[in-house]
Short mmCIF file of the C-alpha atoms (twelve columns), coordinates in Angstrom:
data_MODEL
# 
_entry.id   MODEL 
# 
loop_
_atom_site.group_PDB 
_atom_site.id 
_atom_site.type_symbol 
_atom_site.label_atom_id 
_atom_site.label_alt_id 
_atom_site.label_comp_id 
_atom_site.label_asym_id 
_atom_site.label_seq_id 
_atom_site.Cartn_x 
_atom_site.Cartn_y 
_atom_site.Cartn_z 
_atom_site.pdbx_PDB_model_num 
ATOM 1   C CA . UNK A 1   1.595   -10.310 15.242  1 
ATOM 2   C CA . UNK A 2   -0.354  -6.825  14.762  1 
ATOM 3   C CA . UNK A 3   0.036   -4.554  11.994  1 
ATOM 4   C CA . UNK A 4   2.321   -1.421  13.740  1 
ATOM 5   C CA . UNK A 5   0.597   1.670   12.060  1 
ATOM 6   C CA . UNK A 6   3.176   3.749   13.052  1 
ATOM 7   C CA . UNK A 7   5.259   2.502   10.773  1 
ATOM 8   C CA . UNK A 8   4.678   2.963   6.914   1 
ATOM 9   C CA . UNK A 9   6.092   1.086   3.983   1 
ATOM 10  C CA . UNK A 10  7.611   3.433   1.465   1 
ATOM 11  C CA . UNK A 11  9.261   1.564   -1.105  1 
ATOM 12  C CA . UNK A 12  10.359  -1.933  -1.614  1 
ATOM 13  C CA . UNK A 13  13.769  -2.737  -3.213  1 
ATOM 14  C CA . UNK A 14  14.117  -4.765  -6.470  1 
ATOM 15  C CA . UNK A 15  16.220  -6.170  -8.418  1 
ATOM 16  C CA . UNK A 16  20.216  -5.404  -8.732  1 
ATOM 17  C CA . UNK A 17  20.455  -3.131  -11.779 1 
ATOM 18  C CA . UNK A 18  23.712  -3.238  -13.336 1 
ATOM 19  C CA . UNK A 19  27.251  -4.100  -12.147 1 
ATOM 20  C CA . UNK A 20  27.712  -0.811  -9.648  1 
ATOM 21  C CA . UNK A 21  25.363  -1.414  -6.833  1 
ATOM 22  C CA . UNK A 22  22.186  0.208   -8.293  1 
ATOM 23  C CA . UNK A 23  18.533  -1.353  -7.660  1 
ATOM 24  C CA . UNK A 24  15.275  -1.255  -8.766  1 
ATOM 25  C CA . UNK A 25  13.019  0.508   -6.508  1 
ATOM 26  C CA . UNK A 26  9.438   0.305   -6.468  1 
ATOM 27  C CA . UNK A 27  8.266   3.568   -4.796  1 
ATOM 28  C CA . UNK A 28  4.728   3.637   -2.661  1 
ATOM 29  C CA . UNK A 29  4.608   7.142   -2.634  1 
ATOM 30  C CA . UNK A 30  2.272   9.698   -4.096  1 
ATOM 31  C CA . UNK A 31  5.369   11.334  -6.016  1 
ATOM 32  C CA . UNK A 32  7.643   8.580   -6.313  1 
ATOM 33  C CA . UNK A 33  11.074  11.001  -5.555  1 
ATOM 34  C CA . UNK A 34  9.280   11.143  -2.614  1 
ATOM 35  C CA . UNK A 35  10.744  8.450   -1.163  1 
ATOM 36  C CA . UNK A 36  13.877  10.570  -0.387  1 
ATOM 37  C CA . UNK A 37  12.237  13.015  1.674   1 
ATOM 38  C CA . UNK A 38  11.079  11.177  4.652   1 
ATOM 39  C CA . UNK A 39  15.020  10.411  5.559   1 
ATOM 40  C CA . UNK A 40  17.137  7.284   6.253   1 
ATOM 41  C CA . UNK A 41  14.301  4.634   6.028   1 
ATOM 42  C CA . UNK A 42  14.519  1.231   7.555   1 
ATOM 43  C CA . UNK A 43  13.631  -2.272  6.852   1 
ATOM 44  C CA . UNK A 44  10.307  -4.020  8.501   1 
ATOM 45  C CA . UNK A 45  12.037  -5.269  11.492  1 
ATOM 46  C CA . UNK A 46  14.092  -1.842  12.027  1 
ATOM 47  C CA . UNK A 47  17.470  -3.924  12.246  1 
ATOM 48  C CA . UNK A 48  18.944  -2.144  8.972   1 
ATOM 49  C CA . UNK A 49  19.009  1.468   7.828   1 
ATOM 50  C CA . UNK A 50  19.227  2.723   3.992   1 
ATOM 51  C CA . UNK A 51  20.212  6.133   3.155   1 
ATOM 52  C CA . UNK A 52  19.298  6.969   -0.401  1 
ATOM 53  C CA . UNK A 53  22.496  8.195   -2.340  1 
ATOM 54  C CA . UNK A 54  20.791  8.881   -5.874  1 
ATOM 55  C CA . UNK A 55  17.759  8.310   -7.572  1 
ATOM 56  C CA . UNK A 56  16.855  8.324   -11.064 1 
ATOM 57  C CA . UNK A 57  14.138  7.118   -13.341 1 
ATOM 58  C CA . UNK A 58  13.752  3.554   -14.818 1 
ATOM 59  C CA . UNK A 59  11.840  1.948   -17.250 1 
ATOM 60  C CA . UNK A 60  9.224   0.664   -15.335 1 
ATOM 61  C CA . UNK A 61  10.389  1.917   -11.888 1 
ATOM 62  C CA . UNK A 62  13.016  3.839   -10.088 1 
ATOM 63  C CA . UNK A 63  16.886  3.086   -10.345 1 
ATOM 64  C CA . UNK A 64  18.344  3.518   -6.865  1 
ATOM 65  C CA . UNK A 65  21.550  3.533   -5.387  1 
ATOM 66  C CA . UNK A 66  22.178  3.117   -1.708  1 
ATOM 67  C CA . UNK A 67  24.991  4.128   0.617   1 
ATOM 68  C CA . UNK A 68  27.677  1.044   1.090   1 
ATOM 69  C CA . UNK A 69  25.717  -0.325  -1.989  1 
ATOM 70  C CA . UNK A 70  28.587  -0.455  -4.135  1 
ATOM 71  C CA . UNK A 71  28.306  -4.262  -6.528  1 
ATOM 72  C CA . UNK A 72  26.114  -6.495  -7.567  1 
ATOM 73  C CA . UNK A 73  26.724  -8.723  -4.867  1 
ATOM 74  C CA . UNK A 74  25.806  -6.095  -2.431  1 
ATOM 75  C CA . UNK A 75  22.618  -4.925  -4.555  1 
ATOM 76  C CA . UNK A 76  21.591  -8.835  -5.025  1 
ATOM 77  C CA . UNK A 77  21.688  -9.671  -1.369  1 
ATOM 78  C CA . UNK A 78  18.994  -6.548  -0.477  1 
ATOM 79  C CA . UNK A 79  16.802  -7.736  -2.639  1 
ATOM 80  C CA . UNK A 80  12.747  -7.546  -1.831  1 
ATOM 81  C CA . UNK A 81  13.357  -5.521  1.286   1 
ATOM 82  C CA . UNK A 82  10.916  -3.226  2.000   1 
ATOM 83  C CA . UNK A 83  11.428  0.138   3.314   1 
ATOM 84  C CA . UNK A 84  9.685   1.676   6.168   1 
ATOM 85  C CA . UNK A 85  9.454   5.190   7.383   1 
ATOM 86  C CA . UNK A 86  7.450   6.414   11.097  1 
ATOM 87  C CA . UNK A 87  4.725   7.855   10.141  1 
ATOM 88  C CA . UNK A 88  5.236   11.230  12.142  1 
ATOM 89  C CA . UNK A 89  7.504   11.923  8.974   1 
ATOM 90  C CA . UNK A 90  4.844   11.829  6.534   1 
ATOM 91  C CA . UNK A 91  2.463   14.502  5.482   1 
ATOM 92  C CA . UNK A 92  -1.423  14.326  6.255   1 
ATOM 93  C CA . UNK A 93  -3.394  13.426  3.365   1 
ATOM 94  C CA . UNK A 94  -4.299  16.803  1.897   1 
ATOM 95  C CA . UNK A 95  -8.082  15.914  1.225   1 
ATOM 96  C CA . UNK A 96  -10.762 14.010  2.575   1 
ATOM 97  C CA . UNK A 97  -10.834 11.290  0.251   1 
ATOM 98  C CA . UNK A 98  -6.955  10.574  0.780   1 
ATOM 99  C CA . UNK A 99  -5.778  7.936   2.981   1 
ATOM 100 C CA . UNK A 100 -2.803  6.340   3.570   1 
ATOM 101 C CA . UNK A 101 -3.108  2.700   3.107   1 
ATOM 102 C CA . UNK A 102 -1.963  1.980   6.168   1 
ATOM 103 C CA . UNK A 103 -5.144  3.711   7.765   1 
ATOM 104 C CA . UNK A 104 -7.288  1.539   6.161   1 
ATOM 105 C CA . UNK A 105 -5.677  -2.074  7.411   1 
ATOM 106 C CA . UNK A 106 -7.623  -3.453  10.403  1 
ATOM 107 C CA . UNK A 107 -10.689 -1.630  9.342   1 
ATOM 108 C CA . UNK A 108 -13.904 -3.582  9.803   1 
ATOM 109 C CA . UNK A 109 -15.565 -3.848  6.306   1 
ATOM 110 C CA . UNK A 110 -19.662 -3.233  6.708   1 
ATOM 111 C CA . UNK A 111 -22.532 -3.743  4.028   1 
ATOM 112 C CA . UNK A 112 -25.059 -1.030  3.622   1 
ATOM 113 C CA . UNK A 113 -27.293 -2.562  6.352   1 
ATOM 114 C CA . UNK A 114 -24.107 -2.611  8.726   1 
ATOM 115 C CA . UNK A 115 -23.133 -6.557  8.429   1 
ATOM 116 C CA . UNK A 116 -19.303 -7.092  9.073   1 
ATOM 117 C CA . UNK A 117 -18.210 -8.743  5.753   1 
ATOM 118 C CA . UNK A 118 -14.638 -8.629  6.529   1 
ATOM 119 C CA . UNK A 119 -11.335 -7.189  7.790   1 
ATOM 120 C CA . UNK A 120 -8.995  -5.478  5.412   1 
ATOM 121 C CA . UNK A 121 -5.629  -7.188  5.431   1 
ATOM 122 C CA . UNK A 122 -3.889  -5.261  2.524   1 
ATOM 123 C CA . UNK A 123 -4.323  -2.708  -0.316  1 
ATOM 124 C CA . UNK A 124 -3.320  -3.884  -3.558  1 
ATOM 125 C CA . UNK A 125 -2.425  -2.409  -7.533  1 
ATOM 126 C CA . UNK A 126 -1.574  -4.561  -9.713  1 
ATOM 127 C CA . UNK A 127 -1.620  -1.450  -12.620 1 
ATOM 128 C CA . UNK A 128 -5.099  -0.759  -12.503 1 
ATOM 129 C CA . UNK A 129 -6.022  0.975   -9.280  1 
ATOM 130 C CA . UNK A 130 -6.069  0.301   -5.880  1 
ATOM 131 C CA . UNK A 131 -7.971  -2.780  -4.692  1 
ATOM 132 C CA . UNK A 132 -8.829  -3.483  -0.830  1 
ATOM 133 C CA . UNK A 133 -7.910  -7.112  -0.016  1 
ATOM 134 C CA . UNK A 134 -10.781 -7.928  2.722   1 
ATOM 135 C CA . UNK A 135 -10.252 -10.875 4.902   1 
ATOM 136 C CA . UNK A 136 -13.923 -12.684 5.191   1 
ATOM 137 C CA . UNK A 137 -15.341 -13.037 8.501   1 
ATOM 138 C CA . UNK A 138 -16.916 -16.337 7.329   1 
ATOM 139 C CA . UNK A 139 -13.194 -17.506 6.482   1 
ATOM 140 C CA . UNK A 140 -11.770 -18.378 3.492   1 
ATOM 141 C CA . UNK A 141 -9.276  -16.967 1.057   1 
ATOM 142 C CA . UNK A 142 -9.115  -12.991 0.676   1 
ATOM 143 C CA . UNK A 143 -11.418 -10.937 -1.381  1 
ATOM 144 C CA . UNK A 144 -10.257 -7.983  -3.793  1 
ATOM 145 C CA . UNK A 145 -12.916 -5.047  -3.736  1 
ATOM 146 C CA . UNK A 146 -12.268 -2.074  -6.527  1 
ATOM 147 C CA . UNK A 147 -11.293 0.988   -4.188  1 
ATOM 148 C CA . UNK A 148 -13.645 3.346   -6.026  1 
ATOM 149 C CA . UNK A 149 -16.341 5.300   -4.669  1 
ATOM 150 C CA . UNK A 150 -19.154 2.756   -6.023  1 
ATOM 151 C CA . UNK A 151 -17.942 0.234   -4.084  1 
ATOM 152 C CA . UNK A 152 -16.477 1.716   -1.341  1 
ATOM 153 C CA . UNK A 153 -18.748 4.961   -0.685  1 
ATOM 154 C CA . UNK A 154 -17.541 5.657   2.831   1 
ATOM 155 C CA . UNK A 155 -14.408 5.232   4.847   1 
ATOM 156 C CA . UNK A 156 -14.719 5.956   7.942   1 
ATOM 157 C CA . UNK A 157 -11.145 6.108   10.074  1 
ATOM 158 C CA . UNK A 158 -12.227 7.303   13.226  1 
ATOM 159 C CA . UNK A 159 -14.962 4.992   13.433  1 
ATOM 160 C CA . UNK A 160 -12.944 1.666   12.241  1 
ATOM 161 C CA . UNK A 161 -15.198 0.660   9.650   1 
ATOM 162 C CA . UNK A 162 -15.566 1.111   6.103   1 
ATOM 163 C CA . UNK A 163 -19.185 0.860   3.860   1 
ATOM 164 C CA . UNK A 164 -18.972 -1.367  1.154   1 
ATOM 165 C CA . UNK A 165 -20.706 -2.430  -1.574  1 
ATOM 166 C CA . UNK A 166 -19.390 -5.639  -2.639  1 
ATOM 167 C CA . UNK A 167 -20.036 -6.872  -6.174  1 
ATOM 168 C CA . UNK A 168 -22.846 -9.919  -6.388  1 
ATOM 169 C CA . UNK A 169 -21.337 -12.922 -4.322  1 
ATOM 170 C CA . UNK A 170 -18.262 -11.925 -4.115  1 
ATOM 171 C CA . UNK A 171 -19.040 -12.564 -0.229  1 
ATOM 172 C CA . UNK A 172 -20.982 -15.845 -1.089  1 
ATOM 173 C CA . UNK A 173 -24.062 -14.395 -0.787  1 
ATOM 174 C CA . UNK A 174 -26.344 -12.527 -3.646  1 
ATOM 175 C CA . UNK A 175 -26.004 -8.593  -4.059  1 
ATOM 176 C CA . UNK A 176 -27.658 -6.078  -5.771  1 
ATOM 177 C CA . UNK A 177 -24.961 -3.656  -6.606  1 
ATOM 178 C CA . UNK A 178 -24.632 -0.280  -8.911  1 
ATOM 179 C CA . UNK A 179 -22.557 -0.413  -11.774 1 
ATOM 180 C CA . UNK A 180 -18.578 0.537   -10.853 1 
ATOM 181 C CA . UNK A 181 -16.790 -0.031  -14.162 1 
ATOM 182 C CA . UNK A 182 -16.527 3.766   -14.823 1 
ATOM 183 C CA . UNK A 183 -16.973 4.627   -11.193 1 
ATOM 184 C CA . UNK A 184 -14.008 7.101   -10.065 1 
ATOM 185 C CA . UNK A 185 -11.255 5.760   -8.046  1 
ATOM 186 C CA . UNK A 186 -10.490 7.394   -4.623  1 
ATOM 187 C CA . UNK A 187 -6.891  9.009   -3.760  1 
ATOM 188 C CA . UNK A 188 -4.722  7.389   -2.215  1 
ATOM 189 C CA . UNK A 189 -1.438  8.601   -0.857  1 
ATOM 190 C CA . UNK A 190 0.908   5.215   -1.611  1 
ATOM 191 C CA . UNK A 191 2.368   4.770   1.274   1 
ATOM 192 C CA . UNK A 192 1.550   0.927   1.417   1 
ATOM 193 C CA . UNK A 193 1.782   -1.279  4.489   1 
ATOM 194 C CA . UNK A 194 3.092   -4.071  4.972   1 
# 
């Protein structure tokens, strides 16, 4: 099945939080209060729609309550759902070096000398920054690249492709790459696919 980019994933659901219906909600947006701007948003397969009642911070994420959300039962069974929006709701990235991360799935990842590496499947932050997950064309399991500008100097939508360069054998094969740890991270609008 093909990634629909004309859908965007928004915000996944957590956890129930509390006895009154409230869950965790992990927000993919720039502005995480976001999330209630873009209207009634939907799960992946478009067979449920959420409408955002209230919204307030958490500790670690957003505490969320959703219309005929109104136990624990109720919040428990919604559990991991994430939450789509179409993407003619969104805003265009405001600079150059934004993208949403659903532009950059599907892209064909190059090496300076124009070898396809990869495909990326996924964008990833585990806390640290964003990381492109890069499907090998050799095969294998995924690779992470750091989504900064050392090792990821040009993204190129239009064209399908983005330049990378990959830390040494990362790909299997040996690399002479610049020094990334301090390298700045590019913007990213978080509207994560799925």
């Amino acid at each position: 099945m093909g990634y629909d980019k004309r859908r965007v994933c928004v915000a996944r659901i957590g956890t129930a939080h509390g006895v009154r219906g409230e869950v965790n909600l992990w927000s993919f947006t720039a502005d995480p209060f976001a999330v209630t701007q873009y209207g009634p948003l939907e799960s992946a397969d478009g067979a449920r729609s959420f409408e955002i009642e209230a919204l307030r911070p958490g500790k670690s994420c957003l505490v969320a309550r959703f219309a005929g959300v109104t136990d624990r039962s109720a919040a428990e069974r919604i559990n991991n759902i994430e939450l789509f929006v179409p993407r003619e709701r969104l805003p265009s990235p405001e600079a150059d070096d934004e993208f949403y991360h659903a532009d950059l799935i599907g892209l064909t990842v190059v090496d300076a000398e124009g070898v396809a590496l990869g495909c990326v499947v996924a964008v990833q932050n585990f806390g640290a920054g964003d990381l492109i997950e890069v499907a090998p064309i050799a095969g294998g399991d995924t690779v992470l690249l750091p989504f900064t500008e050392a090792v990821v100097p040009v993204v190129d939508i239009a064209g399908g492709r983005l330049l990378a360069n990959p830390p040494e054998g990362i790909f299997g094969e040996d690399r002479d790459v610049p020094p990334h740890a301090a390298a700045p991270t590019r913007s990213v609008p978080k509207a994560k696919p799925r």
